[in-house]
Backbone as a printed PyTorch tensor [residue, N CA C, xyz], in Angstrom:
tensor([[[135.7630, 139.1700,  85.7690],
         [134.5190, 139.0330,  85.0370],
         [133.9040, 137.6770,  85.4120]],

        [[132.7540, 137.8000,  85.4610],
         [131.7800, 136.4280,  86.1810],
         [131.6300, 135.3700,  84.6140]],

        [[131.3230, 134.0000,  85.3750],
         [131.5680, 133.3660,  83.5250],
         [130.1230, 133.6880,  83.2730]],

        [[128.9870, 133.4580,  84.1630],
         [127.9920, 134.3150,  82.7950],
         [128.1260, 135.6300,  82.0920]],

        [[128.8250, 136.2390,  82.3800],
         [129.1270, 138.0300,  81.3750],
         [130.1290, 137.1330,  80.5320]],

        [[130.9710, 136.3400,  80.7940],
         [132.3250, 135.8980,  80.0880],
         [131.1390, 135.1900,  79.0240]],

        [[130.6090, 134.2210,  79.5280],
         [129.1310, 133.4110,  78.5400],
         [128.6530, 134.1640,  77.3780]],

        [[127.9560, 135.5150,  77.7730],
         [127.1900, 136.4240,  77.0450],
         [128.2320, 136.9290,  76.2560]],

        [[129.5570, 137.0440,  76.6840],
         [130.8000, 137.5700,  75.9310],
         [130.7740, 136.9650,  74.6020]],

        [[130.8290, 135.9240,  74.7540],
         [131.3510, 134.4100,  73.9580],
         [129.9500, 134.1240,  72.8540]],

        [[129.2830, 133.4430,  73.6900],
         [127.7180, 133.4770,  72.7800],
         [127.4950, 135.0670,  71.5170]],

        [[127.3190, 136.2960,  72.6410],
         [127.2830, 136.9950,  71.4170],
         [128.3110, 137.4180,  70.1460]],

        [[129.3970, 136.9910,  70.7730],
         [130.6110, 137.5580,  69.5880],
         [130.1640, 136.1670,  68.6630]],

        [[130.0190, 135.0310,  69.1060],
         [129.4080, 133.8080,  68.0260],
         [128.8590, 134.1980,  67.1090]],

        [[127.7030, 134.4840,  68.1310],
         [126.6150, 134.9110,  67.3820],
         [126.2230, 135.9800,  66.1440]],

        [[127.5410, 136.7580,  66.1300],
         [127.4270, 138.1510,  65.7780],
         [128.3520, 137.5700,  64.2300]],

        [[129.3730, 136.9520,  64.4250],
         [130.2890, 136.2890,  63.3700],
         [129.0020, 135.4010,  62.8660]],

        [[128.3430, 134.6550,  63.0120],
         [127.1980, 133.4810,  62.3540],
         [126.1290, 134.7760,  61.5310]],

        [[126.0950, 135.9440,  62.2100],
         [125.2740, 136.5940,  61.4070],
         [126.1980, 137.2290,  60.3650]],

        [[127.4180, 137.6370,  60.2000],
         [127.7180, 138.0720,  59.0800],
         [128.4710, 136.7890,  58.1960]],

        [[127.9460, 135.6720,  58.5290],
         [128.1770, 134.5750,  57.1150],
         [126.7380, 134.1280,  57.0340]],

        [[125.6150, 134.8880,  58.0100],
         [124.4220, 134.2190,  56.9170],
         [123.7590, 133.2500,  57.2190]],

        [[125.2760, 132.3940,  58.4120],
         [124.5280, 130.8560,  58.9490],
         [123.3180, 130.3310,  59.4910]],

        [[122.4420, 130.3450,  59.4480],
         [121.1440, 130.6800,  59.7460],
         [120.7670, 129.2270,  60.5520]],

        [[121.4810, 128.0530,  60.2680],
         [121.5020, 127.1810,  61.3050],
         [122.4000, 127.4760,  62.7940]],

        [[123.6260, 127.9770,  62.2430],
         [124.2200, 128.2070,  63.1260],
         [123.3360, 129.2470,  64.7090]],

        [[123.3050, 130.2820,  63.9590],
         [122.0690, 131.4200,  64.1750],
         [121.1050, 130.6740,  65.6350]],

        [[120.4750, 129.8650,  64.7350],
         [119.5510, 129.2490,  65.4390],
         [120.1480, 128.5960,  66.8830]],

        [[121.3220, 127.7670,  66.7170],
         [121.8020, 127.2760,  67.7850],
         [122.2010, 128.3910,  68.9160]],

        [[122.8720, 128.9340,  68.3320],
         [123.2950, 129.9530,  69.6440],
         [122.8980, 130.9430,  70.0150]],

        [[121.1480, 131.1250,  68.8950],
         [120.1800, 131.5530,  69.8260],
         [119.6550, 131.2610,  71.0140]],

        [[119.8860, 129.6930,  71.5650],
         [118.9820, 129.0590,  72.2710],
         [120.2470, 129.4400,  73.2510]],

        [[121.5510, 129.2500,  72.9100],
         [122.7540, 129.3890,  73.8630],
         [122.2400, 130.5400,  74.2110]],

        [[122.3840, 131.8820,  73.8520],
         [121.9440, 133.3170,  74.3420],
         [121.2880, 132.7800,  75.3190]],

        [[120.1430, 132.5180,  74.9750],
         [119.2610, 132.5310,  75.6460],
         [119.5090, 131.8460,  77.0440]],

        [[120.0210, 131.0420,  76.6590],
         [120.6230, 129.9690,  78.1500],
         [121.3310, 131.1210,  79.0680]],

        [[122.2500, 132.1680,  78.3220],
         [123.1700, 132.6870,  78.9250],
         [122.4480, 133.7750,  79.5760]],

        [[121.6350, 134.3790,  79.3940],
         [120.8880, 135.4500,  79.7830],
         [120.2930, 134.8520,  81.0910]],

        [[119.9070, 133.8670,  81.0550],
         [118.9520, 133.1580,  82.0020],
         [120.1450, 132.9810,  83.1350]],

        [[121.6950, 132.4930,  83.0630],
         [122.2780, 132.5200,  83.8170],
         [122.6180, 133.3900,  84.6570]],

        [[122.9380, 134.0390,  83.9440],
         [123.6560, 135.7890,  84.2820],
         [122.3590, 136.4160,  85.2030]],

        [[121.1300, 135.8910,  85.3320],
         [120.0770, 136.9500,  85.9070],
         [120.1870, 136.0720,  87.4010]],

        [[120.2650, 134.8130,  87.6570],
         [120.2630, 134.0900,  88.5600],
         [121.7790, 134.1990,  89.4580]],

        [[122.5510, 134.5320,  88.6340],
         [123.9030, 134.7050,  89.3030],
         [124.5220, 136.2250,  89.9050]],

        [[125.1150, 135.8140,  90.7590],
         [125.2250, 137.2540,  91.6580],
         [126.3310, 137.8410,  91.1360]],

        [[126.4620, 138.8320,  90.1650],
         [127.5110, 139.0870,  89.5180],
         [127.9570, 140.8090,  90.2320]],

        [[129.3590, 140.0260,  90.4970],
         [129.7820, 141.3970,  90.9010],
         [130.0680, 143.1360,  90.1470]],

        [[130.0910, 143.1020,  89.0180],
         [129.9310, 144.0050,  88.1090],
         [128.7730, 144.0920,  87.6160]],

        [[127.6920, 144.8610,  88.2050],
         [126.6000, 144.8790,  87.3340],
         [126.6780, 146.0210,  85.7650]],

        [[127.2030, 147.0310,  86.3350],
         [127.1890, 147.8680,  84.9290],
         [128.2960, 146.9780,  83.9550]],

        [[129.2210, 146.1090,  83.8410],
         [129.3050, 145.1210,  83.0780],
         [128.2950, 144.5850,  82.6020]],

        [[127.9120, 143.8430,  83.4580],
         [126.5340, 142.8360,  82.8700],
         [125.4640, 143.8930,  81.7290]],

        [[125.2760, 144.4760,  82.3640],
         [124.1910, 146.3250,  81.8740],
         [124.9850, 146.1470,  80.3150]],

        [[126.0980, 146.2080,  80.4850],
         [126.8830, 146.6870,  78.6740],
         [126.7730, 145.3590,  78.0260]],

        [[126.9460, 143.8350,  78.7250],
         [126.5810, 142.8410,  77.6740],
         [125.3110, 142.8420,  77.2880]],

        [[124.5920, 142.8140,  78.2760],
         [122.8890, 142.8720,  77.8890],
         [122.7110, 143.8700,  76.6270]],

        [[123.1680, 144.7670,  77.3100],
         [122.8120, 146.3090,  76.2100],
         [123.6650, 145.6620,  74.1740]],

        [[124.3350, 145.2920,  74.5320],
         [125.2410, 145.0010,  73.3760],
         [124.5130, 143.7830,  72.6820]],

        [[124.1590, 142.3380,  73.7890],
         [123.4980, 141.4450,  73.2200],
         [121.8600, 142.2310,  72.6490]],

        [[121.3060, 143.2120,  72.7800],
         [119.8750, 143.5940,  72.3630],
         [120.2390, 144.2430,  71.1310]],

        [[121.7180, 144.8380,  71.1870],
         [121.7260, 145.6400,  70.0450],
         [122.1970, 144.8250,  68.8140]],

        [[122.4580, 143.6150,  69.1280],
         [122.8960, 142.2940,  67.9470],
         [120.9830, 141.8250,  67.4860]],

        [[120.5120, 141.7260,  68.6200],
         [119.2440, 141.0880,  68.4650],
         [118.7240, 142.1810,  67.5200]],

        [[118.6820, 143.1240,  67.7930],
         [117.8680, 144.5240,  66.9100],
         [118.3520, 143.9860,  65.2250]],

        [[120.1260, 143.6930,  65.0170],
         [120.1500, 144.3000,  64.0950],
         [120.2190, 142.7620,  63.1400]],

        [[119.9900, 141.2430,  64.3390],
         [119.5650, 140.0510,  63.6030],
         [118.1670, 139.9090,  63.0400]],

        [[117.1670, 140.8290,  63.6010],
         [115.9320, 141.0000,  63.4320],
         [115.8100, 141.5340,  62.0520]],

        [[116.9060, 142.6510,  61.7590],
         [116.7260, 143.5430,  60.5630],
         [117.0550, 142.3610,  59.4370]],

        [[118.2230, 141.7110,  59.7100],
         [118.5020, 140.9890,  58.5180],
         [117.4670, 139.9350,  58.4930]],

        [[116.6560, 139.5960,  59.5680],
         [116.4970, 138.5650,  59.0290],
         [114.8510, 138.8660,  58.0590]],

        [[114.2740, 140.2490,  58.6920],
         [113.4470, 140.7080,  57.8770],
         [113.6520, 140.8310,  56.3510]],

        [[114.9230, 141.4800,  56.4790],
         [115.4350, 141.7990,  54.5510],
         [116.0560, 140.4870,  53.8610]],

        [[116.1580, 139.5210,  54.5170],
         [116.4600, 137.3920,  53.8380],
         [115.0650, 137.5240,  53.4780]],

        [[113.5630, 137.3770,  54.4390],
         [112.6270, 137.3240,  54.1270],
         [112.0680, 138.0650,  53.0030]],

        [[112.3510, 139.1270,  53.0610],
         [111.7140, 140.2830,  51.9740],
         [112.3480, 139.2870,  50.4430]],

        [[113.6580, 139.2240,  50.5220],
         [114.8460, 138.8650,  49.3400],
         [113.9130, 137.8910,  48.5890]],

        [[113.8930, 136.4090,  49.5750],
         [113.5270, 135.3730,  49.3840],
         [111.9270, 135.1890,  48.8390]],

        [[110.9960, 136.1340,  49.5570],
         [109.6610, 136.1440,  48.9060],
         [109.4190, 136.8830,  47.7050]],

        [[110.3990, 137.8160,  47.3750],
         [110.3610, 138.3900,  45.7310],
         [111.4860, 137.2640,  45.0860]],

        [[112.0080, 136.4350,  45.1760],
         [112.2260, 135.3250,  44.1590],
         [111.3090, 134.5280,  44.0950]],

        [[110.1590, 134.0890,  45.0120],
         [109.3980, 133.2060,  45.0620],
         [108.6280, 133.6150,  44.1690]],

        [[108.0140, 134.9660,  43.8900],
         [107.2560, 135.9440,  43.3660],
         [107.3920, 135.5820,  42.0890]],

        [[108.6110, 135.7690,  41.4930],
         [109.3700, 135.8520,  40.4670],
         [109.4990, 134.4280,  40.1640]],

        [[109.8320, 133.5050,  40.6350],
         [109.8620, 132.0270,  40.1230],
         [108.0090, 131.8770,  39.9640]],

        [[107.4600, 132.1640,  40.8020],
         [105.7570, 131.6370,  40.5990],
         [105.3510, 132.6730,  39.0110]],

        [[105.8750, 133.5770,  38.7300],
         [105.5620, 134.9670,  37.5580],
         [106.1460, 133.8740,  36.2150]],

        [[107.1950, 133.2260,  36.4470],
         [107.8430, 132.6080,  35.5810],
         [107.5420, 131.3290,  35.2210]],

        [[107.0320, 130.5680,  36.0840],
         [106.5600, 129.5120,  35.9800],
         [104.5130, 129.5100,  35.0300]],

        [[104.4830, 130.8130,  35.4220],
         [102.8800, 131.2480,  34.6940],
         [103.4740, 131.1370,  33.4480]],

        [[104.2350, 131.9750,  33.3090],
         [104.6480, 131.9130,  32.1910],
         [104.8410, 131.3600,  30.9520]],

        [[105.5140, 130.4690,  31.2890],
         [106.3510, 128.9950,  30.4320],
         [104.5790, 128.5120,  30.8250]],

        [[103.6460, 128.3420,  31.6010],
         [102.9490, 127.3650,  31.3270],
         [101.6020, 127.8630,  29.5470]],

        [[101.6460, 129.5590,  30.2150],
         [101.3960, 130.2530,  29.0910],
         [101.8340, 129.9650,  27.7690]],

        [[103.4770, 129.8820,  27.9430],
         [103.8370, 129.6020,  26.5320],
         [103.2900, 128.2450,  25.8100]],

        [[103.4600, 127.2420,  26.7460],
         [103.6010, 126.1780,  26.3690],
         [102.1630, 125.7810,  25.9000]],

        [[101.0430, 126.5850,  25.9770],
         [ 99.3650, 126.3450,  25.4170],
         [ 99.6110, 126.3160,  24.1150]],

        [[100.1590, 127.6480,  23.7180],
         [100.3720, 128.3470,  22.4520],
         [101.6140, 127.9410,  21.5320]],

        [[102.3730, 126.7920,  22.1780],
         [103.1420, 126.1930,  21.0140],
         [102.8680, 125.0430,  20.6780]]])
């Protein structure tokens, strides 16, 4: 195995563990690694291409399903905001009337 597929190996299994704790800094970092690694792997003459074909394919299918979560954090996070701004009317409501 060529070390960029070994790279993309490594980066996405990271990457894939940082998404099921959530790490969202972490996330970020070894997004940019991916990204580094992808960029390698296209420049390098790798002797297994249908290897390479299954990391790629595997790293898109992490990306698909970091996309999903990170849509449904967003969704989560803007109905508490919702809900703290509903609540905060609130109490300011109350507080006329006592």
């Amino acid at each position: 195995m060529s070390s960029s597929v070994q790279l993309l190996e490594t980066t996405g299994n990271a990457l894939r563990d940082a998404l099921s704790r959530r790490d969202w800094d972490a996330i970020g970092e070894l997004d940019a690694q991916c990204r580094q690694a992808v960029d390698e792997a296209m420049v390098e003459a790798v002797r297994d291409e249908e290897l390479l074909r299954d990391r790629l394919q595997a790293l898109l299918d992490l990306y698909r399903e970091l996309v999903i979560t990170c849509q449904a954090e967003q969704n989560r996070v803007a109905a508490e905001l919702v809900q703290l701004n509903q609540s905060q009317q609130g109490a300011k409501v109350y507080q006329l009337f006592s």
